[in-house]
BAGU-749066 format. One record per atom (N, C-alpha, C, CB): residue number from 1; x, z, y; residue in one letter. Coordinates in nm, 3 decimals. Glycine has a CB too. Example, Ala and Ser with C-alpha at 12.3 -4.5 7.8 and 13.67 -1.06 7.14 Angstrom:
BEGIN
   num        xx        zz        yy   residu
     1     1.319     0.780    -0.569        a
     1     1.230     0.780    -0.450        a
     1     1.320     0.780    -0.330        a
     1     1.131     0.905    -0.447        a
     2     1.285     0.708    -0.225        s
     2     1.367     0.714    -0.106        s
     2     1.290     0.787     0.003        s
     2     1.408     0.572    -0.060        s
//
This chain:
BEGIN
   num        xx        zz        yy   residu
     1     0.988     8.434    -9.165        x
     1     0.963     8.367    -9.040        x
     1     0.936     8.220    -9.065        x
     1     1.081     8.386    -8.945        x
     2     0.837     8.159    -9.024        x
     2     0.809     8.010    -9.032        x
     2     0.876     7.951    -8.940        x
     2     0.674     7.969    -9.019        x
     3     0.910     7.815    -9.000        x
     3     1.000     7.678    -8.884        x
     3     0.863     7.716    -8.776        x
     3     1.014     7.431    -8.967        x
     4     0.907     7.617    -8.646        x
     4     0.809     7.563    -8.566        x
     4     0.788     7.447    -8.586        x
     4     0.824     7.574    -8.450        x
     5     0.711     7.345    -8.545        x
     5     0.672     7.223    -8.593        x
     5     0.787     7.150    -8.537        x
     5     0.527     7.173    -8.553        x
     6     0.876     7.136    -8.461        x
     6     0.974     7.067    -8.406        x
     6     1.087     7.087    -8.545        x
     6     1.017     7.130    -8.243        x
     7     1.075     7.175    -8.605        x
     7     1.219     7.195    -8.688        x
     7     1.158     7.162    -8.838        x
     7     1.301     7.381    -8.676        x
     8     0.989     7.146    -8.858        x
     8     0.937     7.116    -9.025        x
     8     0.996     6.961    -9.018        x
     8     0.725     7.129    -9.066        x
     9     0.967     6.903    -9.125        x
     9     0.975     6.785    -9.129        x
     9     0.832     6.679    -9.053        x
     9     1.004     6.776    -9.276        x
    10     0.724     6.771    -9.068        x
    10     0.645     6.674    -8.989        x
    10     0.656     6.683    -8.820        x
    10     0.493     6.698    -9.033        x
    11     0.702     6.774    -8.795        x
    11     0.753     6.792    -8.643        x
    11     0.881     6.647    -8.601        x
    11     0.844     6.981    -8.637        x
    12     0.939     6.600    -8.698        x
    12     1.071     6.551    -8.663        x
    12     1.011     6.390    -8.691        x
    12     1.220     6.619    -8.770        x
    13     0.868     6.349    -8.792        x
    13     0.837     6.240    -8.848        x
    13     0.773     6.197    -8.690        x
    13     0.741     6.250    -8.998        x
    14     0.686     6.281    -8.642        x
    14     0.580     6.248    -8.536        x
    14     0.689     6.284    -8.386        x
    14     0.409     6.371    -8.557        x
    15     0.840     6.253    -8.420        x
    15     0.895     6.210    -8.266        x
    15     0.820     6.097    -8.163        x
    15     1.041     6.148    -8.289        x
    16     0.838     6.123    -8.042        x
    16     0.781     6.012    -7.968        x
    16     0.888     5.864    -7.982        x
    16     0.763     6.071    -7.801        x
    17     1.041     5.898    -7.941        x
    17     1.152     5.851    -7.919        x
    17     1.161     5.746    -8.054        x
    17     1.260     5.969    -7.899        x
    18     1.148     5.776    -8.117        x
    18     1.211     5.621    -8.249        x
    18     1.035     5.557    -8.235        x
    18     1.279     5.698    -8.513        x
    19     0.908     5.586    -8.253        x
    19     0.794     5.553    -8.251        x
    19     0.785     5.451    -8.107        x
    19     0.708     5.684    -8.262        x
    20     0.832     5.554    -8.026        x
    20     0.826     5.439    -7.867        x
    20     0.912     5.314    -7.893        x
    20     0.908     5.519    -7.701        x
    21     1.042     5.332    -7.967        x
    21     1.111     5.210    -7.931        x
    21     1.015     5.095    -8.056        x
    21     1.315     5.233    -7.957        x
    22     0.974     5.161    -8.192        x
    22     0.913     5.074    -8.284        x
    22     0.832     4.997    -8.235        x
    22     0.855     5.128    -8.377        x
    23     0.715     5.046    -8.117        x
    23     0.618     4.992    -8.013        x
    23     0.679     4.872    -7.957        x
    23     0.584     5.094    -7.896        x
    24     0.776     4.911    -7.894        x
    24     0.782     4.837    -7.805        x
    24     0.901     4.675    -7.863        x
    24     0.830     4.947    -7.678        x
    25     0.913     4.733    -7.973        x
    25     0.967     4.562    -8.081        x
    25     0.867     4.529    -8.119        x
    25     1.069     4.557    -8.232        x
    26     0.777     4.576    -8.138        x
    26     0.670     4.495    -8.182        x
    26     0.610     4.425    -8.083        x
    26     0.577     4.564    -8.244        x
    27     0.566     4.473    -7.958        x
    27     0.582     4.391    -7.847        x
    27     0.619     4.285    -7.827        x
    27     0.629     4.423    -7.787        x
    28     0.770     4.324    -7.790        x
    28     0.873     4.207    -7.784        x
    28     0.871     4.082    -7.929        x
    28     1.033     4.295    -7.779        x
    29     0.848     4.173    -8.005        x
    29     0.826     4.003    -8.123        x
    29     0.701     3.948    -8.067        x
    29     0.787     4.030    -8.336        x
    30     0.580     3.990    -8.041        x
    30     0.465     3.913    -8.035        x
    30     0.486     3.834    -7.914        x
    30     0.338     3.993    -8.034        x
    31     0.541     3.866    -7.772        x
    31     0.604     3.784    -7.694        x
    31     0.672     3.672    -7.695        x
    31     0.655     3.829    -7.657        x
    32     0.780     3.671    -7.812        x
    32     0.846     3.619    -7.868        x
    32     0.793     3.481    -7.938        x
    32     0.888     3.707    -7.931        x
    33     0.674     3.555    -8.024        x
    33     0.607     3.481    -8.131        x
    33     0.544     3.393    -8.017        x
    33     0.498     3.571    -8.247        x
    34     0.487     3.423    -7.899        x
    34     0.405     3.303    -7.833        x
    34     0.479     3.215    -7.775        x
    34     0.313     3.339    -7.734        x
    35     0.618     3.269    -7.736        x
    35     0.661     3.173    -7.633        x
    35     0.758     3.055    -7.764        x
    35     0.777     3.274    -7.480        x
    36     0.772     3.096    -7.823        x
    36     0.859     2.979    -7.928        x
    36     0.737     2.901    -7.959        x
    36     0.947     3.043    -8.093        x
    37     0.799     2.746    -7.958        x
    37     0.762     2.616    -7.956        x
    37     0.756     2.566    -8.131        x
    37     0.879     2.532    -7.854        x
    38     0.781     2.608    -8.218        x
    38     0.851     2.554    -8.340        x
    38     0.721     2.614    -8.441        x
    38     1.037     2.625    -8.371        x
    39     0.654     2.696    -8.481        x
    39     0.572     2.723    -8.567        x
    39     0.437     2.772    -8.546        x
    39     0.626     2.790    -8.628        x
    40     0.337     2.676    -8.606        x
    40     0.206     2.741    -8.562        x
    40     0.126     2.902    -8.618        x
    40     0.113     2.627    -8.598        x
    41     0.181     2.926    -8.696        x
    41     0.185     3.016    -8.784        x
    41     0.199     3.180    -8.659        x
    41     0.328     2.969    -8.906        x
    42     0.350     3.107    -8.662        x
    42     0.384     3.265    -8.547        x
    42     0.323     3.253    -8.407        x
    42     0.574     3.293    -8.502        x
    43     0.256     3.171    -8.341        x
    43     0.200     3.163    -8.239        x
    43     0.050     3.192    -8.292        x
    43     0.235     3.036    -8.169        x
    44    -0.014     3.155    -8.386        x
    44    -0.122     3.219    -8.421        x
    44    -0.155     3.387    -8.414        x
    44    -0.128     3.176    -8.538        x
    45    -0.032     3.432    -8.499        x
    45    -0.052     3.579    -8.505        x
    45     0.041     3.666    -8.407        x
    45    -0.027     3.624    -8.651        x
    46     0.052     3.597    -8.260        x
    46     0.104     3.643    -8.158        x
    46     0.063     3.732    -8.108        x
    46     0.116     3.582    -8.088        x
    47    -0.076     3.698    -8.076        x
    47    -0.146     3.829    -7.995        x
    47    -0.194     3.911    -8.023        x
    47    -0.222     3.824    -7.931        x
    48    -0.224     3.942    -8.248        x
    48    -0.257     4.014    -8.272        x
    48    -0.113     4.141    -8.294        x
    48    -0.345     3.962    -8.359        x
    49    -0.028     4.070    -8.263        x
    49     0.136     4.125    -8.308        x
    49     0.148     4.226    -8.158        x
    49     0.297     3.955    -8.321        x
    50     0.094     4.165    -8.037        x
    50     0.124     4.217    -7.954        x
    50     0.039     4.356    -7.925        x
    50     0.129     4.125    -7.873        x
    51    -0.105     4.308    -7.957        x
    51    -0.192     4.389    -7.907        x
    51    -0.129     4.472    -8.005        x
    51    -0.346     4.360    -7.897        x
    52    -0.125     4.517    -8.169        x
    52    -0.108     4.617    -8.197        x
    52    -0.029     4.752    -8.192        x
    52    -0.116     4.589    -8.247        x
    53     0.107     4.635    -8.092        x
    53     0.214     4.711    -8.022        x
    53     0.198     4.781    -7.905        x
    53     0.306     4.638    -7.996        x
    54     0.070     4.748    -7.853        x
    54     0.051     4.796    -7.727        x
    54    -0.022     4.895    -7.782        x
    54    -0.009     4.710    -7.617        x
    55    -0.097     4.918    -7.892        x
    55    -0.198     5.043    -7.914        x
    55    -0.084     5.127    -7.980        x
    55    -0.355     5.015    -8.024        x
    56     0.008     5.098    -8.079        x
    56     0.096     5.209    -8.098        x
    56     0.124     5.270    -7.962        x
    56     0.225     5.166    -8.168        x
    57     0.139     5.190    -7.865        x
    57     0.278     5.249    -7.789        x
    57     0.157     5.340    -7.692        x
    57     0.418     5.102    -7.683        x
    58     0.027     5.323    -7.657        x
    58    -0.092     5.432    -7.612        x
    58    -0.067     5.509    -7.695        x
    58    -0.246     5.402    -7.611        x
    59    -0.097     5.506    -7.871        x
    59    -0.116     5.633    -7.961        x
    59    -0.020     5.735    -7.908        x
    59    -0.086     5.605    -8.123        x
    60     0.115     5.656    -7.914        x
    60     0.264     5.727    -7.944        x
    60     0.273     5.819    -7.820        x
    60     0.410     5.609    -7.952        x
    61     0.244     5.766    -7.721        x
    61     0.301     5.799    -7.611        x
    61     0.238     5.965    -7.571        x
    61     0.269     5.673    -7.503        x
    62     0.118     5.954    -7.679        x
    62     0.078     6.131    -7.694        x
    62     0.176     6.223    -7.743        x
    62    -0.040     6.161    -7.798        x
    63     0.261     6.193    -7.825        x
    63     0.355     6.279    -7.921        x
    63     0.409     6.325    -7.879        x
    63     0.426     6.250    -8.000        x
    64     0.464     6.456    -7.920        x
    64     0.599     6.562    -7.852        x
    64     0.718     6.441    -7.845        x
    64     0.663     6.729    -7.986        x
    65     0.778     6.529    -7.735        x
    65     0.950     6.442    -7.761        x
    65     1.000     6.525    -7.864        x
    65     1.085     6.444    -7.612        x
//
């Protein structure tokens, strides 16, 4: 009898639940990164920090729970 994909290991890698919260820190840092006053560096790569958190969290939000 074969696992189902929920019980293989790639069933358990491609959760939505730990992927959604990864999204959404990445978010929150790029937020982060713009609103602090102190380095030009992290305000530079703010919005690319954010946007990419926002496309995980579209990708992710396809995945099984």
């Amino acid at each position: 009898m074969s696992e189902s994909p929920q019980k293989s290991g790639v069933g358990r890698l491609f959760r939505r639940g730990p992927w959604e919260i990864a999204a959404t820190l990445f978010i929150a840092a790029g937020v982060l990164m713009l609103l602090q006053p102190f380095a030009l560096v992290l305000y530079t790569y703010s919005f690319i920090t954010t946007l990419i958190g926002v496309v995980m969290f579209v990708i992710v939000s396809k995945f099984p729970e």
